[in-house]
C-alpha positions as CSV (number, residue, x, y, z in Angstrom):
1,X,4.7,24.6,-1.4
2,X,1.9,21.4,-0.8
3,X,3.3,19.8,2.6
4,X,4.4,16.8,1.8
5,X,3.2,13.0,2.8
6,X,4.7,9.6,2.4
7,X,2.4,7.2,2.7
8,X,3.6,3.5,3.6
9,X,2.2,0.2,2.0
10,X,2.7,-2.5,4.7
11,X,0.6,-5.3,2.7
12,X,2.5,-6.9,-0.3
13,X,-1.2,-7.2,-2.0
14,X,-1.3,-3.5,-3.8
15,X,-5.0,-4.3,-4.9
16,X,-6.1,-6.0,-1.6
17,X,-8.1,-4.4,1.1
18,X,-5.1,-2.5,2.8
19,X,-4.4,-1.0,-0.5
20,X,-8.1,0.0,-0.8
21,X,-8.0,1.9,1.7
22,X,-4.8,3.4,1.4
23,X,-6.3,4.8,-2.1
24,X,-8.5,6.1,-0.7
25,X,-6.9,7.6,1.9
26,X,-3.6,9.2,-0.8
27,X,-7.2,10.9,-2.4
28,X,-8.0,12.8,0.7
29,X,-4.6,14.1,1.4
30,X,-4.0,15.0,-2.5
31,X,-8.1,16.6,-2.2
32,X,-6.7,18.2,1.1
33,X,-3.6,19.7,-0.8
34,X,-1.1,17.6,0.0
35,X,1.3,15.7,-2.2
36,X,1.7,12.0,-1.7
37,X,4.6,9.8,-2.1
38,X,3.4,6.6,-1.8
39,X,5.9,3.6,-1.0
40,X,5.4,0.2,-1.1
41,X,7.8,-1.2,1.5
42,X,7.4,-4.6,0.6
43,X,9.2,-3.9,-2.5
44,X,12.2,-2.0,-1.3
45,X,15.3,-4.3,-0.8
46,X,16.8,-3.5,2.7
47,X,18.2,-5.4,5.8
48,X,16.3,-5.1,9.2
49,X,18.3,-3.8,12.0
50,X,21.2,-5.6,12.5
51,X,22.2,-3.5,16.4
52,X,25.5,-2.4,15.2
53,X,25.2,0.7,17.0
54,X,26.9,2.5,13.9
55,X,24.2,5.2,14.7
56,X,24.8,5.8,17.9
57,X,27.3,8.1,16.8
58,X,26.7,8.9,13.5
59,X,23.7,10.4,11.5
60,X,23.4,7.4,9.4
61,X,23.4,3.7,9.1
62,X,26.3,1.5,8.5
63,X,24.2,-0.4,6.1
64,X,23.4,1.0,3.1
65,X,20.8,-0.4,0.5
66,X,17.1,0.2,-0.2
67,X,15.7,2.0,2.9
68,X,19.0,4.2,3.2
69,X,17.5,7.3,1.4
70,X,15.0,7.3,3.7
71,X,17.2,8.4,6.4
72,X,17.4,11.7,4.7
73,X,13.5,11.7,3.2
74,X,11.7,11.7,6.9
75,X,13.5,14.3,8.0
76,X,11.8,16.6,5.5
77,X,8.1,15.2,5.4
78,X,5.2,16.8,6.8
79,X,3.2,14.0,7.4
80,X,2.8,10.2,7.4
81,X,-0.2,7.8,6.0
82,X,0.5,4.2,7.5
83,X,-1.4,1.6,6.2
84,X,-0.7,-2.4,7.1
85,X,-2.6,-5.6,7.9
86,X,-2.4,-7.1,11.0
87,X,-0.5,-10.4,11.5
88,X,0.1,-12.6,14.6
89,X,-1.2,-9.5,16.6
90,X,1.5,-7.3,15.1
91,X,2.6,-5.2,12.0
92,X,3.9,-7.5,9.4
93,X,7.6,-8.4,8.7
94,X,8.8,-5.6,6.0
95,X,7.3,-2.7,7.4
96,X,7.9,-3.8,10.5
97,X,11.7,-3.9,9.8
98,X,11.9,-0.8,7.8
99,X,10.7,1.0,11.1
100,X,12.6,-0.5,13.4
101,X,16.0,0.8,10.8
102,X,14.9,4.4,12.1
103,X,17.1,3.1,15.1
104,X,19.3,6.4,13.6
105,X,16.8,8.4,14.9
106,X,16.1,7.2,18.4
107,X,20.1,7.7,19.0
108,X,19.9,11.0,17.5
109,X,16.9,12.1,20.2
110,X,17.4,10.1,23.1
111,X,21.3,9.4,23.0
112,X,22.8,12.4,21.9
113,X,19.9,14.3,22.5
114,X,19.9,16.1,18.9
115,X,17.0,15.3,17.2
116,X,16.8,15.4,13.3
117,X,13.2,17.7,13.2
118,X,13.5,21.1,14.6
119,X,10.6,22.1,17.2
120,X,9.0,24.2,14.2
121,X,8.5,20.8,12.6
122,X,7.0,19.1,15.4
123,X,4.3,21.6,15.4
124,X,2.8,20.5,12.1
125,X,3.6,16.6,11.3
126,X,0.9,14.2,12.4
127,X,0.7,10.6,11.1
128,X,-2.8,8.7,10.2
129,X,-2.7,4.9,10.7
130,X,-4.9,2.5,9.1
131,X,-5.3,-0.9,9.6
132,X,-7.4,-3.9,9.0
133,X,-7.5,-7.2,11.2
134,X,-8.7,-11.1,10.3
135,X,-10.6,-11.8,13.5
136,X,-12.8,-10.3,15.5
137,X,-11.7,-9.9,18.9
138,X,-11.4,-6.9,20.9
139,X,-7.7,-6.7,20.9
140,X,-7.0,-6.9,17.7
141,X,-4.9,-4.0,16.9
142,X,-3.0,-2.9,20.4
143,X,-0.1,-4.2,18.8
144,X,-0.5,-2.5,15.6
145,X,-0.9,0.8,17.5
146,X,1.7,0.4,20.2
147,X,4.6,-0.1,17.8
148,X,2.9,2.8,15.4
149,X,3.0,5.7,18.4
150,X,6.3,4.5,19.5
151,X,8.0,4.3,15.7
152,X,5.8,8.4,15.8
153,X,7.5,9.2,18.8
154,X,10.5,8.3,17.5
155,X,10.6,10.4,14.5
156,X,8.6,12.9,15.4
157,X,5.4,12.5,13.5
158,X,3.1,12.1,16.6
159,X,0.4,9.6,16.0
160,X,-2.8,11.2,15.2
161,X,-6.0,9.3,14.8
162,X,-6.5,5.7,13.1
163,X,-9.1,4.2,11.0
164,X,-9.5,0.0,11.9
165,X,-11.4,-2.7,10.6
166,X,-11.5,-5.9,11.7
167,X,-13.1,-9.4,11.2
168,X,-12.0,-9.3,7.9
169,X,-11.5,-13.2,7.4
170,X,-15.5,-13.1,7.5
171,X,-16.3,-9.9,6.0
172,X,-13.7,-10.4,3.0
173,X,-13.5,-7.5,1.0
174,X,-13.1,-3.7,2.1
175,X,-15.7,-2.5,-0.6
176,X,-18.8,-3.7,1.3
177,X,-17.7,-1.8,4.4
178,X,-18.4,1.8,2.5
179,X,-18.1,3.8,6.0
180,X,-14.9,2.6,6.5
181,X,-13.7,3.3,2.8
182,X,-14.9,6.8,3.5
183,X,-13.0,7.2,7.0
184,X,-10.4,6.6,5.4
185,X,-10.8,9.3,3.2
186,X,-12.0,11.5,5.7
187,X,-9.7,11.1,8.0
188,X,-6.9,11.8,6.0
189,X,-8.4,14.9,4.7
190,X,-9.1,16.0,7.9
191,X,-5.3,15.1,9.1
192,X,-3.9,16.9,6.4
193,X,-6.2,20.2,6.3
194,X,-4.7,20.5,9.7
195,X,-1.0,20.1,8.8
196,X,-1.7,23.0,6.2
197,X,-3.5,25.2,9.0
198,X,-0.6,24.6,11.4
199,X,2.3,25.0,8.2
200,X,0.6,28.2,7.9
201,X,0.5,29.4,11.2
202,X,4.3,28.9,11.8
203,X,4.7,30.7,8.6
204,X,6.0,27.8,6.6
205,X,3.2,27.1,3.8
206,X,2.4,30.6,2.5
């Protein structure tokens, strides 16, 4: 079986420059032999955290609407693809909520100490992170990247490498940056060839 990756749409424009990208980057994987499930998290329906610590000793969350199946879905995946704009130095609202639900997953590992992906599993899944910024300033993605590693960390799907673009309020569309169109791709092929390699070393993706 193709190891599997789910690839997250931050940006609620499908066809902007995020969504370029992403294409491009859902190519590489499938090109790398990898099947993509991409989801558009600005479309789900789903309540951010609301801390009632249901999860602290359960497997689940107390709340139970658009991002509950989820729960279930990353503890199978091989791989992740997140790609989001920044905004006020930070990932965006939606996806930033629908990470911050994987709360059920930090109790798991650091509370009761039992994480949800087996030490097999942690061998192989990598995440690729992709992100485009307005200005053009040298910070402009620490934000983005800090809370990316620590969501990784926290389901085990280690952050990998990233492909970033910024000053975008100047340069204005994705297309006329044609090296960073094919990092995307590249990258992604790249991160996924090496799931495969380390699926089949382990004896999983024969």
């Amino acid at each position: 079986m193709n190891p599997e990756i789910i690839a997250l749409m931050g940006s609620p424009v499908p066809d902007g420059n995020t969504g370029k990208l992403l294409e491009q980057a859902i190519k590489g994987a499938e090109d790398a032999g990898c099947r993509v499930v991409k989801v558009d998290v600005t479309q789900l329906k789903f309540s951010p955290c609301m801390e009632y610590f249901f999860c602290e000793k359960n497997e689940t969350c107390m709340i139970k609407d658009d991002f509950t199946p989820f729960i279930e879905r990353f503890k199978s995946i091989d791989g992740l693809i997140i790609a989001t704009p920044v905004m006020t130095m930070g990932i965006p609202g939606a996806l930033k909520s629908f990470m911050d639900r994987f709360q059920v997953y930090f109790m798991a590992k650091y509370v009761r100490h039992a994480s949800f992906i087996t030490k097999e599993q942690k061998k192989w899944r990598k995440t690729l992170l992709i992100s485009i910024g307005g200005m053009d300033i040298e910070n402009d993605f620490d934000g983005v990247i800090l809370s990316t590693k620590a969501f990784c960390q926290i389901t085990d799907c280690p952050y990998w490498d990233g492909v970033f673009q910024n000053n975008m309020d100047k340069i204005s569309d994705i297309t006329t940056k044609p090296e960073i169109m094919d990092a995307a791709y590249k990258k992604s092929y790249e991160m996924c060839s090496l799931i495969k390699k380390d699926m089949e070393a382990s004896g999983q993706n024969e």
